[in-house]
DSSP file (Angstrom, degrees, kcal/mol; ACC not computed):
  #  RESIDUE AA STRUCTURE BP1 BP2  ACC     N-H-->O    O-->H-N    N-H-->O    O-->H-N    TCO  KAPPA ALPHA  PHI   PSI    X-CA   Y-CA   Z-CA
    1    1 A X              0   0    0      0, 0.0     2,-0.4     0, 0.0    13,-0.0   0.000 360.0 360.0 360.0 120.3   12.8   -4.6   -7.5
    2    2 A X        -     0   0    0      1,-0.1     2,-4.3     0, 0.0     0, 0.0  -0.477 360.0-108.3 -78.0 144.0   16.4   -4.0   -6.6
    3    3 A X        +     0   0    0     -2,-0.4     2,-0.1     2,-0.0    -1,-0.1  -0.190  51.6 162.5 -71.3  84.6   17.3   -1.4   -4.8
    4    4 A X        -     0   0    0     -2,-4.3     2,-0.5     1,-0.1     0, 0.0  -0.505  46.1 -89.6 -92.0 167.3   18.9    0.8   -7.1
    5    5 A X        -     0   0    0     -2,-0.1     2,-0.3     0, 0.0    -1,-0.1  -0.621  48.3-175.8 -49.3  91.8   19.7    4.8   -6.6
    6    6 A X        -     0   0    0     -2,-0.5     3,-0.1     4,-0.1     2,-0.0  -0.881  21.4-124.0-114.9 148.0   16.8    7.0   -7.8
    7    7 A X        -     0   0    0     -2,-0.3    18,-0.5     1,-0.2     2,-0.2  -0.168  47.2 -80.6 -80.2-179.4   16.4   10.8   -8.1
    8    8 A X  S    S+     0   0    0      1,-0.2     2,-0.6    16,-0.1    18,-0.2  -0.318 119.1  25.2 -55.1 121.2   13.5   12.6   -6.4
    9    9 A X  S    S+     0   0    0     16,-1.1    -1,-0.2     1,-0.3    16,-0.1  -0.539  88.2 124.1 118.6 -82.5   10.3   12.2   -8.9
   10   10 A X        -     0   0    0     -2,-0.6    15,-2.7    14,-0.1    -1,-0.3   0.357  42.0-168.4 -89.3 154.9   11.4    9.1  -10.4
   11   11 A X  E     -A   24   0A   0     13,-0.2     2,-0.6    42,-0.0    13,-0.2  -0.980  11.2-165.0-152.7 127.5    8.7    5.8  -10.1
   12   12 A X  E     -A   23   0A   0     11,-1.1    11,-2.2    -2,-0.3     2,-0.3  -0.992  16.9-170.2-113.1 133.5    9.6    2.3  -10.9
   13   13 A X  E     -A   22   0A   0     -2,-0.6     2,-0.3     9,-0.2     9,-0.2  -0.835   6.9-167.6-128.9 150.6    5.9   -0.3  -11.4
   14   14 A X  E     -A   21   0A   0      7,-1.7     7,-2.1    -2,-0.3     2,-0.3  -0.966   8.7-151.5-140.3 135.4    5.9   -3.6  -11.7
   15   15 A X  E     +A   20   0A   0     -2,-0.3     5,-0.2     5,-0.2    -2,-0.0  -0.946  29.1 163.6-109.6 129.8    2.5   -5.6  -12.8
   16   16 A X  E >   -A   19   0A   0      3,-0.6     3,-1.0    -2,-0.3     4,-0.0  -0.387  61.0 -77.8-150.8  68.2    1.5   -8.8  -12.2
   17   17 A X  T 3  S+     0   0    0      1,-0.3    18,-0.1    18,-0.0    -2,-0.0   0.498 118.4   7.4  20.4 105.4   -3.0   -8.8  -13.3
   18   18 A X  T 3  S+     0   0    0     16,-0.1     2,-0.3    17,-0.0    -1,-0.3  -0.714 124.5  65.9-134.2  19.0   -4.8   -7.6  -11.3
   19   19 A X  E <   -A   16   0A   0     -3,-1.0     2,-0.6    16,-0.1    -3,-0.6  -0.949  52.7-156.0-133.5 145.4   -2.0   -5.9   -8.7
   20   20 A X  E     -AB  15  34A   0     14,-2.0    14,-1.5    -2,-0.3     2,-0.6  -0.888   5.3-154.7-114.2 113.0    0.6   -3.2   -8.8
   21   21 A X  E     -AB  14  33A   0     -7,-2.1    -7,-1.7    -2,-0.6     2,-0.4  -0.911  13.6-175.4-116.9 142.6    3.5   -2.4   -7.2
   22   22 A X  E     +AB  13  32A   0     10,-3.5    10,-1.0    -2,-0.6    -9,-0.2  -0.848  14.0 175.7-139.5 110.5    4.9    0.9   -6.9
   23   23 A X  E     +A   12   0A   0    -11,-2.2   -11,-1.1    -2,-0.4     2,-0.2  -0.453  18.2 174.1-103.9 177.6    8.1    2.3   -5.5
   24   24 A X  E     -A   11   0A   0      6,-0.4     6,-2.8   -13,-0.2     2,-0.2  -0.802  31.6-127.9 164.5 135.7    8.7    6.2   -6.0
   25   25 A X  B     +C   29   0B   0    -15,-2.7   -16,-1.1   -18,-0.5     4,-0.2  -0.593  43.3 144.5-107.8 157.9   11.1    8.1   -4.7
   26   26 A X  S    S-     0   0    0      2,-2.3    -1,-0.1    -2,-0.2   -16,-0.0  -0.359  93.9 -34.3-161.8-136.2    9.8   11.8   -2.6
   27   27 A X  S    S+     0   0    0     -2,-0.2     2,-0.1   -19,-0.1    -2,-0.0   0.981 142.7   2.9 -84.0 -42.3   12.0   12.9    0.5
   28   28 A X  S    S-     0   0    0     -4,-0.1    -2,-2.3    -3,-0.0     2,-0.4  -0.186 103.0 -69.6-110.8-149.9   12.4    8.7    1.0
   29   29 A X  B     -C   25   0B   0     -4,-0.2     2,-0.4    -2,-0.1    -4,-0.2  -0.877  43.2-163.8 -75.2 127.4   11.3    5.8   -0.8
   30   30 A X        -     0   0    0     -6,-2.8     2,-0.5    -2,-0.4    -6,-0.4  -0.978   2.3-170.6-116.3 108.9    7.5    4.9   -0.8
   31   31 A X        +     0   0    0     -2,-0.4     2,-0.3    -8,-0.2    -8,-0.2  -0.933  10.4 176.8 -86.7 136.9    6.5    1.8   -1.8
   32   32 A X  E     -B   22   0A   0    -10,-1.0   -10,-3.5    -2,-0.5     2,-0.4  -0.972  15.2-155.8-149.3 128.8    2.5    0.9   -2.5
   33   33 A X  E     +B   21   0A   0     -2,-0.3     2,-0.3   -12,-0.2   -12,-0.2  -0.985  15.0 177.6-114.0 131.7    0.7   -1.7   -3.6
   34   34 A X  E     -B   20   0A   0    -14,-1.5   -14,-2.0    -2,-0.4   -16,-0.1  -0.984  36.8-169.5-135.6 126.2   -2.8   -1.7   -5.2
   35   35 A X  S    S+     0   0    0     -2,-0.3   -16,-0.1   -16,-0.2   -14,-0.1   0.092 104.7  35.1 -64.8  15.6   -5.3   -4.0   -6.7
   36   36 A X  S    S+     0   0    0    -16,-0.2    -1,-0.1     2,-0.0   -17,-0.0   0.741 101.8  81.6-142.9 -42.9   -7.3   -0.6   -8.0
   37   37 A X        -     0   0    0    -17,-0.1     2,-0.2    19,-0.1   -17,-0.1  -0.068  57.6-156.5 -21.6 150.2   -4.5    1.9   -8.8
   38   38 A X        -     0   0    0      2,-0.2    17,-0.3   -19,-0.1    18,-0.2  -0.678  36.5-108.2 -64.7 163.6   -2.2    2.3  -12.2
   39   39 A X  S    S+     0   0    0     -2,-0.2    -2,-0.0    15,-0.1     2,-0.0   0.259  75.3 128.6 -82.4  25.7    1.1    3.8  -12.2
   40   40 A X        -     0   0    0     14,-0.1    15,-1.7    15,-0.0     2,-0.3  -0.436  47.1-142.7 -92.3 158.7   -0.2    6.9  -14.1
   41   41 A X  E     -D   54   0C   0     13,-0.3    13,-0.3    14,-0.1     2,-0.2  -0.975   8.3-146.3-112.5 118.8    0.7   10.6  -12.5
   42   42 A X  E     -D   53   0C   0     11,-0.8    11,-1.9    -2,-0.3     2,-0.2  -0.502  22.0-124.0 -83.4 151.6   -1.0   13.8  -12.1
   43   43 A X  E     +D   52   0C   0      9,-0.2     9,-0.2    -2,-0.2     2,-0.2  -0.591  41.1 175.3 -78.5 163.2    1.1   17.4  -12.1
   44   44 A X  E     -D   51   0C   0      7,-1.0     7,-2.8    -2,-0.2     2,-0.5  -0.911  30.9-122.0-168.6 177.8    0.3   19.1   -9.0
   45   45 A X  E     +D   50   0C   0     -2,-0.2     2,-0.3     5,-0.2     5,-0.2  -0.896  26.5 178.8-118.3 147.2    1.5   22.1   -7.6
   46   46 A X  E >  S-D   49   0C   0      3,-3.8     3,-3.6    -2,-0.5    -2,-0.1  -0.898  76.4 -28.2-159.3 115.1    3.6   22.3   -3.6
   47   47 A X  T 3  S-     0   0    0      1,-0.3     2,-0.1    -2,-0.3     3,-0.1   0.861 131.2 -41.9  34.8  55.9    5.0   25.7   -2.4
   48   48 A X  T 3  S+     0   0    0      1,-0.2    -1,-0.3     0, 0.0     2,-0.1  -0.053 113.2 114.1 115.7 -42.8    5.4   26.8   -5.8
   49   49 A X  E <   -D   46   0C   0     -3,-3.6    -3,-3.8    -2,-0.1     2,-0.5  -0.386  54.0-146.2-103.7 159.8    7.0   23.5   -7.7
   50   50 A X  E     +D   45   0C   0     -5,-0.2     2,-0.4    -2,-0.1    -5,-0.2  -0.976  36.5 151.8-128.6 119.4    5.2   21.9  -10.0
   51   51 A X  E     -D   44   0C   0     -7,-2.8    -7,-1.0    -2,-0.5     2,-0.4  -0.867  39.0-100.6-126.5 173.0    5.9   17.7   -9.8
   52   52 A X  E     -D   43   0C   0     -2,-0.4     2,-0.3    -9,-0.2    -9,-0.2  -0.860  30.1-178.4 -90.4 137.9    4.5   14.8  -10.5
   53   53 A X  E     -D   42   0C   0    -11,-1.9   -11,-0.8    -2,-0.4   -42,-0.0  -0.842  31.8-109.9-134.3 156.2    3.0   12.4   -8.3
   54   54 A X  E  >  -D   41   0C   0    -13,-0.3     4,-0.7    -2,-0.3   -13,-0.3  -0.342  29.6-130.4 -69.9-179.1    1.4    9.1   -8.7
   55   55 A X  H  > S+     0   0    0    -15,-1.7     4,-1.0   -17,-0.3   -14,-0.1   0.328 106.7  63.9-105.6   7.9   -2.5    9.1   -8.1
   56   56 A X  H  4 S+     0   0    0    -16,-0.2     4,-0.2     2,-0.2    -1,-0.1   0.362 101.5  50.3 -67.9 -14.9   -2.4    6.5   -5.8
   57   57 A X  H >> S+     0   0    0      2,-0.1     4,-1.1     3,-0.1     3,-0.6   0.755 110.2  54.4 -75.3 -86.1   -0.4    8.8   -3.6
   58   58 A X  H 3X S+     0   0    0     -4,-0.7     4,-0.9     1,-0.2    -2,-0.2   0.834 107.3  44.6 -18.5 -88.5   -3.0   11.3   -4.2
   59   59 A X  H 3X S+     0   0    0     -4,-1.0     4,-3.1     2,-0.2    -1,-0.2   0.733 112.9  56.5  -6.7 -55.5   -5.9    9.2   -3.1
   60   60 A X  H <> S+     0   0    0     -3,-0.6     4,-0.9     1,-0.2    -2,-0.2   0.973 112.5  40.1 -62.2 -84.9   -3.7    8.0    0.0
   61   61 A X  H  < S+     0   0    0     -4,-1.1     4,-0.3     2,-0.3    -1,-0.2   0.299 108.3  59.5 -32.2 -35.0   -3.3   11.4    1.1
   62   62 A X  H >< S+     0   0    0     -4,-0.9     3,-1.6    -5,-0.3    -2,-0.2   0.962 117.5  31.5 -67.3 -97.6   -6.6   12.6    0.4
   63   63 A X  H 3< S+     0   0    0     -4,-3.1     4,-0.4     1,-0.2     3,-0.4   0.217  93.4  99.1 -80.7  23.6   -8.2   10.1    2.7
   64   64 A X  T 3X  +     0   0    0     -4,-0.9     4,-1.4     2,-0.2     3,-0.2   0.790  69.7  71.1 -15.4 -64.2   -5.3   10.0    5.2
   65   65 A X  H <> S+     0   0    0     -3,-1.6     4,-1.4    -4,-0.3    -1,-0.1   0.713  87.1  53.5 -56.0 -27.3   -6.9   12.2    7.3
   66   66 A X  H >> S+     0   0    0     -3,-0.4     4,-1.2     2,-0.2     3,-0.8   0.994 113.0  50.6 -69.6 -61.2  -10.1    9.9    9.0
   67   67 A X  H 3> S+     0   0    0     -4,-0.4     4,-0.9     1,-0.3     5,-0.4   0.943 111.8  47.7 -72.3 -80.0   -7.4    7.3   10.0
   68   68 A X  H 3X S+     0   0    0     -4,-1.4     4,-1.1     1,-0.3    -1,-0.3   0.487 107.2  55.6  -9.3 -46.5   -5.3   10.2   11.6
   69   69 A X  H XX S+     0   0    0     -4,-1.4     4,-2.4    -3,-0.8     3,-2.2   0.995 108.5  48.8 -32.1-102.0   -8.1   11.5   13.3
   70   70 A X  H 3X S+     0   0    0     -4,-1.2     4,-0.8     1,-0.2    -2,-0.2   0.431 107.5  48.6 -16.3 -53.5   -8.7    8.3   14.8
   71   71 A X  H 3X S+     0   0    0     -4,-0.9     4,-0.9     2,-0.2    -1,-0.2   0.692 110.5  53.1 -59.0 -42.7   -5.2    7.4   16.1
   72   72 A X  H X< S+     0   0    0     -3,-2.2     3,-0.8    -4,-1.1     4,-0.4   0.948 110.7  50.0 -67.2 -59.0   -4.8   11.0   17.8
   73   73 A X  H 3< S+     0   0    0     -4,-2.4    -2,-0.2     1,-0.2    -3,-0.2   0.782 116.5  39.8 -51.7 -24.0   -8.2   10.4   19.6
   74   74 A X  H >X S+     0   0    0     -4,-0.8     3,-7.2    -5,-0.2     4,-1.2   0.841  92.8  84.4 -82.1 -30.6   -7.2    6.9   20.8
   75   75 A X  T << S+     0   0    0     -4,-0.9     3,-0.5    -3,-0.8    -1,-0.1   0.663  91.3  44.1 -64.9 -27.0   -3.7    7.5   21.8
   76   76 A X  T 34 S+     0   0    0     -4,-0.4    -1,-0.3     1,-0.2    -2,-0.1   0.357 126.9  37.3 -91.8  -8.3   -4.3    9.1   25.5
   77   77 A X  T <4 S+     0   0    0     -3,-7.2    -1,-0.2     3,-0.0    -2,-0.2   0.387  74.3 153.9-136.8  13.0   -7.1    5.9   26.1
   78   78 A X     <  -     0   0    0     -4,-1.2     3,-0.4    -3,-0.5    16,-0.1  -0.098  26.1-165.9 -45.2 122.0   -5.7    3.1   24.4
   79   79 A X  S    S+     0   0    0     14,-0.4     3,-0.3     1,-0.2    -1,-0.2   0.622  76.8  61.7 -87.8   3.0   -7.0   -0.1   26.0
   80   80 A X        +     0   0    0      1,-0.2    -1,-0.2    13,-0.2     4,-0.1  -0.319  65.4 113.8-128.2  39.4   -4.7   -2.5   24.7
   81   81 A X        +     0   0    0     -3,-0.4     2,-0.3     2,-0.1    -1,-0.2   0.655  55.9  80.5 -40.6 -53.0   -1.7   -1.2   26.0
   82   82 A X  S    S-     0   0    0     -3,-0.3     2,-0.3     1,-0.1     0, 0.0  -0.635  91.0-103.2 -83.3 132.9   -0.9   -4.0   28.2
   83   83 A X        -     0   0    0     -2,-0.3     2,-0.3     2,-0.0    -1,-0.1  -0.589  46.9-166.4 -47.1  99.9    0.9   -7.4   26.8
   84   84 A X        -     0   0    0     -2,-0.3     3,-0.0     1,-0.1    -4,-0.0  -0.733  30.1-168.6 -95.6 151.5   -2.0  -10.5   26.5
   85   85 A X  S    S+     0   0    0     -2,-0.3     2,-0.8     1,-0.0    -1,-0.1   0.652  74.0  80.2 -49.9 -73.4   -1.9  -13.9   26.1
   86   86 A X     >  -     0   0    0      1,-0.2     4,-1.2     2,-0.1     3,-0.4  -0.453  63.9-160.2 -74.0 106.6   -5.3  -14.4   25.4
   87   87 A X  H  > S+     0   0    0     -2,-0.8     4,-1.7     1,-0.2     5,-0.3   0.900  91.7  49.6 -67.4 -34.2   -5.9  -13.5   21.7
   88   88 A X  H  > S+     0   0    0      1,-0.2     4,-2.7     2,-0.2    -1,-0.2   0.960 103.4  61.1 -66.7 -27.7  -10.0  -13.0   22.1
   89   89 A X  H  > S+     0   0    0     -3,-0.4     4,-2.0     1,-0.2    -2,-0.2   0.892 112.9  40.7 -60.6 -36.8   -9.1  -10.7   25.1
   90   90 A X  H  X S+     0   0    0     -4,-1.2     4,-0.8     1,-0.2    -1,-0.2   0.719 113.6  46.7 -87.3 -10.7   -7.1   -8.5   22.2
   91   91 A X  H  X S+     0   0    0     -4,-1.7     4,-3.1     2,-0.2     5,-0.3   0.838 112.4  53.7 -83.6 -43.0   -9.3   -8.6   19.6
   92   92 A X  H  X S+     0   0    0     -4,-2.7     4,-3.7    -5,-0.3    -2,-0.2   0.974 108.8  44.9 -44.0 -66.6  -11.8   -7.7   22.1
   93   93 A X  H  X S+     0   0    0     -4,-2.0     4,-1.8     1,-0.2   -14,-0.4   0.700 118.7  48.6 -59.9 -26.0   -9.9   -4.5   23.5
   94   94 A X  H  X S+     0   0    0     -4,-0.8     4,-2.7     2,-0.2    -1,-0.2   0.785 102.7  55.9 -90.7 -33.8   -9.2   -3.4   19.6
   95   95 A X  H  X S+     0   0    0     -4,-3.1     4,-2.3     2,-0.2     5,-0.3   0.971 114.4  42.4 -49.8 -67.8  -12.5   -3.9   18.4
   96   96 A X  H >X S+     0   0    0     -4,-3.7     4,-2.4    -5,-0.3     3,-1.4   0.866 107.2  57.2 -37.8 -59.0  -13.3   -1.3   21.4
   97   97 A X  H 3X S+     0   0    0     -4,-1.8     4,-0.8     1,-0.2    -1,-0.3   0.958 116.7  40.0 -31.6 -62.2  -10.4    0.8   20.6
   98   98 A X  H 3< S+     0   0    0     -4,-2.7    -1,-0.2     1,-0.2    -2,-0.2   0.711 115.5  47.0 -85.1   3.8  -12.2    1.0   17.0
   99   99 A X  H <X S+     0   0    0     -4,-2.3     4,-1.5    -3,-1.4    -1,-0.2   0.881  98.9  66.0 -84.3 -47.4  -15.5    1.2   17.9
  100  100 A X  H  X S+     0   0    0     -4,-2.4     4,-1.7    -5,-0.3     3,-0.2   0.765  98.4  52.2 -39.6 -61.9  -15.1    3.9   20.5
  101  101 A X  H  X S+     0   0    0     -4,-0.8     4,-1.8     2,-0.2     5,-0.2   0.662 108.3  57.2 -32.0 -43.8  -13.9    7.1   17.9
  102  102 A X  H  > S+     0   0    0      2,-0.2     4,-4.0     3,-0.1    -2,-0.2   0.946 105.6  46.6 -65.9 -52.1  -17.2    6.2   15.7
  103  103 A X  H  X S+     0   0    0     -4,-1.5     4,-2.3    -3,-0.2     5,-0.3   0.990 111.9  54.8 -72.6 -64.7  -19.7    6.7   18.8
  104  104 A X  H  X S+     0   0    0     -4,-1.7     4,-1.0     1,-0.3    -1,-0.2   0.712 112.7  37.9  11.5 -79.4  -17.7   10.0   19.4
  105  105 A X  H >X S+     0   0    0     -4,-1.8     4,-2.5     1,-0.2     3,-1.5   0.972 118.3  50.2 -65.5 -52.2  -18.3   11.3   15.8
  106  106 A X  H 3X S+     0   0    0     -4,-4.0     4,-1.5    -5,-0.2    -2,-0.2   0.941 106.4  57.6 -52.4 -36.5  -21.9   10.0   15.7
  107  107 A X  H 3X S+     0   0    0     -4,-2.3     4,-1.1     2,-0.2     6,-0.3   0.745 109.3  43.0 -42.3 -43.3  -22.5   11.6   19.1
  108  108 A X  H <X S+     0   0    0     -3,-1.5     4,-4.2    -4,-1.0     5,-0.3   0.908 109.3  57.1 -88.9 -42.5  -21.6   15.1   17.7
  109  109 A X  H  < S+     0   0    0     -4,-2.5    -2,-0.2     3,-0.1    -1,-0.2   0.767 114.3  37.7 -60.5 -18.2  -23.6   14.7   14.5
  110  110 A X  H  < S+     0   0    0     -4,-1.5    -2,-0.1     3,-0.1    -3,-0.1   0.879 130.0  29.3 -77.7 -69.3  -26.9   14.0   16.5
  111  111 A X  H  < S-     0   0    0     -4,-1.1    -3,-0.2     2,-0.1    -2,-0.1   0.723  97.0-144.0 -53.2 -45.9  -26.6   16.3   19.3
  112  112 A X     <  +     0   0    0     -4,-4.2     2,-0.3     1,-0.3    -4,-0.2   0.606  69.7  78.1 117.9  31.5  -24.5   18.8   17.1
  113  113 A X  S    S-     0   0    0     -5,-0.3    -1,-0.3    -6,-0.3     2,-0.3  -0.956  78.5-106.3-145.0 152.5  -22.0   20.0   20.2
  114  114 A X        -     0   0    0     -2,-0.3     2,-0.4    -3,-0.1    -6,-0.0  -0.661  31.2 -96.4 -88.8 167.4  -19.0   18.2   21.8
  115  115 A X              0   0    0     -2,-0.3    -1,-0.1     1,-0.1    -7,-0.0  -0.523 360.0 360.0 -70.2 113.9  -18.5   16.7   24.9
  116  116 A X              0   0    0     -2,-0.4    -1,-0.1     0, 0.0    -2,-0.0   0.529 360.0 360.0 -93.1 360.0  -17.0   18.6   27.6
């Protein structure tokens, strides 16, 4: 895709069986690619205006929030901070990193309180 000058709204797709790529322009650029998506759009409504959006965008946005979660809860304990060498030693320390957020949530659903 070149980069040409597009207004706000406007969505250029490209196809290639069985993946899609899809730039669309919002306050920047966003480009997305999906094997599961189309480029089709929903209206939707924001502080009033009524646009259009892809529905891959949608989707995105939707379940955005679990990763988010996650990333705010690690950031103050991140173990993998430090510069390795050793690649099982990081894999190790990111597995942990992703594991850690999961016992958390499971933790609140059993007991049904948080941790003070």
């Amino acid at each position: 895709m070149k980069d040409k000058k597009f207004g706000k709204g406007e969505i250029i797709a490209r196809y290639s069986v069985p993946v899609t790529v899809l730039k669309w322009r919002d306050e920047r650029n966003v480009t997305m690619v999906s094997t599961y998506h189309s480029a089709d759009t929903q209206r939707v409504s924001n502080k009033g205006k009524e646009t259009e959006k892809p529905l891959r965008m949608i989707d995105y946005n939707h379940n955005m929030g679990g990763v988010n979660l996650k990333d705010q809860l690690l950031h103050i304990y991140m173990v993998e901070k430090k510069k390795m060498t050793k690649r099982y030693l990081k894999l190790f320390k990111r597995l942990l990193n992703s594991t850690v957020p999961h016992w958390y949530v499971v933790y609140q659903q059993v007991v049904g309180r948080n941790i003070q």
